[in-house]
DRENZA-328212 format. One record per residue (C-alpha): residue in one letter; x, y, z. Coordinates in steps of 0.5 Angstrom, whole numbers, plus 500, padded with zeros to 3 digits. Example, Ala and Ser with C-alpha at 12.3 -4.5 7.8 and 13.67 -1.06 7.14 Angstrom:
% DRENZA-328212
<type:A, px:525, py:491, pz:516>
<type:S, px:527, py:498, pz:514>
//
This chain:
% DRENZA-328212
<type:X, px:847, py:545, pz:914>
<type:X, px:846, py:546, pz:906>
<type:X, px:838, py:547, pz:906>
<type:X, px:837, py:554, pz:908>
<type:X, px:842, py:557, pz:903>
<type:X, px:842, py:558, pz:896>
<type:X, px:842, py:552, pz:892>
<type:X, px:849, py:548, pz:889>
<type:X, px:850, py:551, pz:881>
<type:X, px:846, py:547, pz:878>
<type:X, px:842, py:547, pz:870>
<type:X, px:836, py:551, pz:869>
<type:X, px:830, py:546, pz:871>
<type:X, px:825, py:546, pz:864>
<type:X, px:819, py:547, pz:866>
<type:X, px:814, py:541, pz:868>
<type:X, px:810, py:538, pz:863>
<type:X, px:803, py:535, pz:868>
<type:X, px:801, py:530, pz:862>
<type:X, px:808, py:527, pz:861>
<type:X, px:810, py:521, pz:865>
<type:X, px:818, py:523, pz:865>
<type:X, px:817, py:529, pz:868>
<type:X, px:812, py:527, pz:873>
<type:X, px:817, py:521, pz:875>
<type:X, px:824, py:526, pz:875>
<type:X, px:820, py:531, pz:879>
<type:X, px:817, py:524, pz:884>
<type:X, px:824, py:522, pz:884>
<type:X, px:827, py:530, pz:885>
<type:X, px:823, py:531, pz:892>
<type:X, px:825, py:523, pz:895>
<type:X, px:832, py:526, pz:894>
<type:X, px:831, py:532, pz:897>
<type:X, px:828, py:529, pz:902>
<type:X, px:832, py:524, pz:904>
<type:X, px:838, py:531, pz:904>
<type:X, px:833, py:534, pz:909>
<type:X, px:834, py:527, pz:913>
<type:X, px:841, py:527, pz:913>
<type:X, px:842, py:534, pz:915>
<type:X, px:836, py:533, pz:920>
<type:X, px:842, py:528, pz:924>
<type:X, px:847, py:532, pz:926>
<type:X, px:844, py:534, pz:933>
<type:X, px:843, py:527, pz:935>
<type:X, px:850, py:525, pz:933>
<type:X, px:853, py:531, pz:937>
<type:X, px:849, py:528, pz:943>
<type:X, px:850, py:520, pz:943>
<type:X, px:858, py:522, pz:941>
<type:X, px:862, py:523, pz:947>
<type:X, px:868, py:525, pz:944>
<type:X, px:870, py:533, pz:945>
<type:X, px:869, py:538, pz:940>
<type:X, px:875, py:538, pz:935>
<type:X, px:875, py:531, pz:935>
<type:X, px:867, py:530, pz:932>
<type:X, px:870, py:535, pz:928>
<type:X, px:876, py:532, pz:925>
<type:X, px:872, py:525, pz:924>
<type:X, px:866, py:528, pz:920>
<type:X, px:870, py:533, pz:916>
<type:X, px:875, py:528, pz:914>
<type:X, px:870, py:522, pz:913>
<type:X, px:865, py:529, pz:909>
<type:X, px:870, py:530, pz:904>
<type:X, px:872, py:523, pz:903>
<type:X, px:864, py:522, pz:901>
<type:X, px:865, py:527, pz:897>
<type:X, px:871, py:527, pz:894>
<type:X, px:869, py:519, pz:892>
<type:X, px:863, py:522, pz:889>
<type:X, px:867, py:527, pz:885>
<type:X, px:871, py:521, pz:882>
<type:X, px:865, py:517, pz:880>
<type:X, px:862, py:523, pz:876>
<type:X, px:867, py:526, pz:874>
<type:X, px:872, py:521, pz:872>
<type:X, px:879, py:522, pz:871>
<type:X, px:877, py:530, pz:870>
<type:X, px:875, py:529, pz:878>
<type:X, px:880, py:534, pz:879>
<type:X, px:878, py:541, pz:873>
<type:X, px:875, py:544, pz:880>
<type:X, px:883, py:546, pz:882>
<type:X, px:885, py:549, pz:875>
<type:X, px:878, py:553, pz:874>
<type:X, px:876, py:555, pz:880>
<type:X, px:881, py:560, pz:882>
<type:X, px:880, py:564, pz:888>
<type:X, px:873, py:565, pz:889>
<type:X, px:873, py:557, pz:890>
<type:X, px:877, py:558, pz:895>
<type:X, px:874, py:563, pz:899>
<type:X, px:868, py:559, pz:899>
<type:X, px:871, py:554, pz:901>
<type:X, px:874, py:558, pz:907>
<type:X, px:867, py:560, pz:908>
<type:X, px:864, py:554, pz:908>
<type:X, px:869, py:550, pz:913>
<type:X, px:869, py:556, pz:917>
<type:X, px:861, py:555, pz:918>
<type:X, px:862, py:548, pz:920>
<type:X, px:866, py:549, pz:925>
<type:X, px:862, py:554, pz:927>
<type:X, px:856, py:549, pz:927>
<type:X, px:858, py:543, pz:931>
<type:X, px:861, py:547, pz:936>
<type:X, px:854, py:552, pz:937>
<type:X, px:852, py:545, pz:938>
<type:X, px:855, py:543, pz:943>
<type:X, px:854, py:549, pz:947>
<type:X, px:846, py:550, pz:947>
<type:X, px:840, py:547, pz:943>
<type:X, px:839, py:543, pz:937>
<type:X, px:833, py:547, pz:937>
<type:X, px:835, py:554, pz:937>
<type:X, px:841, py:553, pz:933>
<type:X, px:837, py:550, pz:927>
<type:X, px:832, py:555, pz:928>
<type:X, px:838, py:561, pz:929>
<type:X, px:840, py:558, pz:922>
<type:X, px:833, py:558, pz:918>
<type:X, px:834, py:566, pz:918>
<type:X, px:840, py:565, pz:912>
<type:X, px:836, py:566, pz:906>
<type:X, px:834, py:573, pz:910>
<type:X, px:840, py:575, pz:912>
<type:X, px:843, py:574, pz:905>
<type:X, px:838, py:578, pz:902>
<type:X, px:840, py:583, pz:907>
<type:X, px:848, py:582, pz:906>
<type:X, px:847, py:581, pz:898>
<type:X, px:844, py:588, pz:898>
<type:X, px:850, py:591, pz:902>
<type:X, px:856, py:587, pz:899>
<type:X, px:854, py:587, pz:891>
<type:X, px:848, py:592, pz:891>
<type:X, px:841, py:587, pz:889>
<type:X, px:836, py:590, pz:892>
<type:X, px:831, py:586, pz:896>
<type:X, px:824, py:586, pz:894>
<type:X, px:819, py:588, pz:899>
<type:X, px:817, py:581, pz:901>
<type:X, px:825, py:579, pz:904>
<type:X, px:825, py:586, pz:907>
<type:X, px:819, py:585, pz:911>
<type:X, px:821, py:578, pz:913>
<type:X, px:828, py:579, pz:914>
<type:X, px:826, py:583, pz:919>
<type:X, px:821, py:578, pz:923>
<type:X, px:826, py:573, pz:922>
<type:X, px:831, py:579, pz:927>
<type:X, px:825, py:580, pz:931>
<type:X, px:825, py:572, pz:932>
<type:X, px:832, py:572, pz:933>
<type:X, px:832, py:577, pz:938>
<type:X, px:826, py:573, pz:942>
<type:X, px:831, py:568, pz:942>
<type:X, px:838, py:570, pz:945>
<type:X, px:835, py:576, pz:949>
<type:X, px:834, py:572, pz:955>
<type:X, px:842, py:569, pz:954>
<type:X, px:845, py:576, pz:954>
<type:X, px:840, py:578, pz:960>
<type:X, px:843, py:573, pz:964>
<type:X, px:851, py:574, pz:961>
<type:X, px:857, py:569, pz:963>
<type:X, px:857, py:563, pz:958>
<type:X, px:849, py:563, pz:958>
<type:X, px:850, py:566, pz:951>
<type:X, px:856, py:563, pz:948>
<type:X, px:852, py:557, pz:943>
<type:X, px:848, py:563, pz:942>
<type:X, px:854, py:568, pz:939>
<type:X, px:856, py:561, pz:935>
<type:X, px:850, py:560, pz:932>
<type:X, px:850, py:567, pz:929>
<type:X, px:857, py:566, pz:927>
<type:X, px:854, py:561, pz:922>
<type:X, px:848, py:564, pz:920>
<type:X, px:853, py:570, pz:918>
<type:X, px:858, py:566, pz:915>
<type:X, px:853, py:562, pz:911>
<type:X, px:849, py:568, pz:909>
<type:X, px:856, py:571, pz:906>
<type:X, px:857, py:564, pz:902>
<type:X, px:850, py:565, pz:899>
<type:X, px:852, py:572, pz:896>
<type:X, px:858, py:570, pz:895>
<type:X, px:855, py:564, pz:890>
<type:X, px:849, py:569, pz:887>
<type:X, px:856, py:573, pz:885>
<type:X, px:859, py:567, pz:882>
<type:X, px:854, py:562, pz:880>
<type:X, px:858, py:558, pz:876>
<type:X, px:862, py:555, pz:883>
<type:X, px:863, py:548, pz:883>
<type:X, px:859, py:547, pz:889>
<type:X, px:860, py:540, pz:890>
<type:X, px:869, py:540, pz:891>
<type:X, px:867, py:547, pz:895>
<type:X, px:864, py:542, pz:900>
<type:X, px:869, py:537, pz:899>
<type:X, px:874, py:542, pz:901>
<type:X, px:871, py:545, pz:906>
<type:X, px:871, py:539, pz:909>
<type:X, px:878, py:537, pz:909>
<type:X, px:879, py:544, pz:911>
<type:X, px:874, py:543, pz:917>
<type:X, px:878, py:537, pz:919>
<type:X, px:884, py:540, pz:919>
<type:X, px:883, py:547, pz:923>
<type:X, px:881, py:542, pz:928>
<type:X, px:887, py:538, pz:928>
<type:X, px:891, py:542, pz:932>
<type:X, px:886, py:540, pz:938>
<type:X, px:884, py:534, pz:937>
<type:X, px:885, py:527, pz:939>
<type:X, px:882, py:523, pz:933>
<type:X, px:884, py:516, pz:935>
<type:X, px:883, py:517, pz:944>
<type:X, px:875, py:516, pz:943>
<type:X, px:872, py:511, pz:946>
<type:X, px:870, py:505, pz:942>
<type:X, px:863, py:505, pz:943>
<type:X, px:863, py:512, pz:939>
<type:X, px:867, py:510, pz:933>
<type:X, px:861, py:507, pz:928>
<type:X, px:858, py:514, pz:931>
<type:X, px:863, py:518, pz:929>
<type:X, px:864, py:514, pz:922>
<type:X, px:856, py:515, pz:920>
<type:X, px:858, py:522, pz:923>
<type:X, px:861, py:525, pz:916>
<type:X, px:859, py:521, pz:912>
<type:X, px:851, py:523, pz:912>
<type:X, px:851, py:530, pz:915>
<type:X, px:856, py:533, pz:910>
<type:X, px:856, py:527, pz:904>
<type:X, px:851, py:523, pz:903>
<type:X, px:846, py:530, pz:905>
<type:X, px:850, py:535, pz:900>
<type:X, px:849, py:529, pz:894>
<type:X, px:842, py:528, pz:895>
<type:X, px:841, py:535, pz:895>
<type:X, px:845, py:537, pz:889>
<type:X, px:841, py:531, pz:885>
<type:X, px:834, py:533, pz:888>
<type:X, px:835, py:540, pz:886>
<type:X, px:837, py:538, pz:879>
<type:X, px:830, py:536, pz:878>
<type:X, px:826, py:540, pz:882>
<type:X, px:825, py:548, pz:881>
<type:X, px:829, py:552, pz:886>
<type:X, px:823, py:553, pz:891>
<type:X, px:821, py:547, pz:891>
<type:X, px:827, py:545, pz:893>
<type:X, px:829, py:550, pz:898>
<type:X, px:822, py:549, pz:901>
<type:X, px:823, py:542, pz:902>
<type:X, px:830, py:541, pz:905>
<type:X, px:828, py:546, pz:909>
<type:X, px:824, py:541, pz:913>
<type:X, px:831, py:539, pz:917>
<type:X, px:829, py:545, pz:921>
<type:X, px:823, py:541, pz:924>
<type:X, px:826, py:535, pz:924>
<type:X, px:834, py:536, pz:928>
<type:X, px:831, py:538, pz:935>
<type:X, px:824, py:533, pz:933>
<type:X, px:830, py:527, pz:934>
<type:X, px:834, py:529, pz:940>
<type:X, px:827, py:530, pz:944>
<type:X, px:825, py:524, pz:943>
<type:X, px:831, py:520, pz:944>
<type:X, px:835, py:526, pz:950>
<type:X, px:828, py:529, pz:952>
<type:X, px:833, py:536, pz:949>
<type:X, px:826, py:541, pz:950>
<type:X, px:827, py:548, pz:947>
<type:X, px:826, py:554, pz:952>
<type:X, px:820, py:559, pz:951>
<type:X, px:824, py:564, pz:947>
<type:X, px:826, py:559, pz:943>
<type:X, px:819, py:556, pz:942>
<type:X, px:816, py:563, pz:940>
<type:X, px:823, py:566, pz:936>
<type:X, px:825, py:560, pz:932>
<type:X, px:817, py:558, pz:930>
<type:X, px:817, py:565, pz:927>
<type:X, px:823, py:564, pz:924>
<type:X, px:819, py:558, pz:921>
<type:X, px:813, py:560, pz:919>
<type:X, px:817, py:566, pz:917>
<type:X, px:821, py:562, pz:912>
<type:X, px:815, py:557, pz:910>
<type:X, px:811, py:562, pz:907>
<type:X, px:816, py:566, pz:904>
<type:X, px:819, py:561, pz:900>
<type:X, px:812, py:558, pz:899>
<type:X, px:810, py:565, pz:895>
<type:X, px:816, py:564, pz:891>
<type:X, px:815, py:558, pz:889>
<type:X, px:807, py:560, pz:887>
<type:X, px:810, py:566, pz:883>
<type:X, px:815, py:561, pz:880>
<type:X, px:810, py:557, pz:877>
<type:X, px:805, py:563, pz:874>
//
């Protein structure tokens, strides 16, 4: 759930070279990477359908098993410097870190009260809602083109939960959590703009164990059934490790609008496997307000990138 934010601290990218093979190579090898995070992301919809186990326990096996990837990942990189995140980080880390697993809590649980459609479309609308916040929280001002898409992405979500809070009870529940994420990630976009400098990936790994251990307290880890084991052990893994690490290498070779486009695809791709393999079909509203979130997005991260590489 790392696509639609703000990339990891990463090293500028320097300009392609057409006619140099490495560079041809490096950014051939940049865009399998970030598709391949694109994929990873795109399966937590699926894992929160085929796994049978409640809430707080999908939470603690992902988590968990998340920061195990990461923090393995961070070992073999870094070697026996893996942990200069605790000493450098300071507070800011640690406020993204809260930032990050109070979004994953968020997420998981938004999953599993509504469509994966409407929560991976809910989401799409980060980078509109950071620009909103970044003006509001740090005082960058947006540019035309974010404040007329940042308000057809409002006008999409409104399409989308009004029919949840005209109906009232539980209906908008999945609908008021997919928000909070969104919000809470948009937060976490600001937050990194305001200090660039993050280690983004101990940020990840930490979120993850926190994620792990806010759900502890509610959970049964070791109740699940057999059957949902290997799911719940692929789980983390994938959708928290495997995908933040595949970005974090694909960014480094791509520009940050490439990159950004690219991984958007998981938006598509996440309701794409549950309709195939649970026949979940999104609602009309979430047809029409999540399409134009979509396109929304689609277009503005493509003119960013056309203007990046005038």
């Amino acid at each position: 759930m790392w696509s639609t934010a703000e990339p990891p601290a990463l090293p500028p990218v320097k300009a392609m070279d057409a006619d140099n093979p490495a560079d041809l190579a490096r950014r051939r090898q940049g865009i399998w990477l970030v598709l391949g995070a694109a994929l990873a992301w795109s399966t937590a919809g699926f894992f929160t359908r085929v796994v049978e186990a409640d809430l707080w326990t999908m939470l603690v096996w992902r988590g968990g098993l998340g920061a195990v990837v990461l923090f393995l990942f961070l070992r073999l990189r870094d070697g026996r410097q893996w942990l200069g995140w605790w000493r450098a980080g300071g507070i800011p880390l640690w406020v993204a870190a809260w930032l990050a697993a109070l979004a994953m809590v968020a997420f998981i649980a938004a999953l599993s009260e509504t469509t994966v459609a409407k929560v991976s479309l809910i989401y799409a609308a980060v980078p509109f809602a950071a620009a909103m916040l970044a003006y509001l929280l740090i005082g960058e001002t947006p540019g035309r083109a974010a404040l007329v898409a940042s308000a057809v992405a409002a006008l999409g979500i409104v399409i989308m939960v009004g029919p949840a809070l005209a109906v009232g009870g539980g209906a908008w529940t999945g609908d008021a959590l997919a928000l909070l994420m969104t919000l809470l990630m948009a937060l976490l976009t600001v937050h990194m703009r305001r200090y660039p400098d993050l280690p983004m990936t101990a940020v990840a790994a930490i979120s993850c164990l926190m994620s792990a251990l806010i759900a502890l307290p509610f959970a049964d880890p070791l109740s699940v059934r057999p059957g949902d084991i290997p799911w719940l052990m692929l789980f983390g893994p994938i959708t928290t490790g495997i995908g933040f690490v595949l970005y974090a290498q694909g960014a480094q070779r791509l520009l940050a609008a490439e990159a950004a486009l690219l991984g958007a695809l998981e938006t598509p791709l996440g309701p794409l496997w549950v309709w195939l393999l649970f026949a979940e079909m999104p609602d009309q509203a979430t047809l029409l307000g999540g399409g134009l979130i979509f396109v929304t997005l689609m277009i503005y991260i493509w003119r960013d990138h056309k203007m990046s590489v005038v």
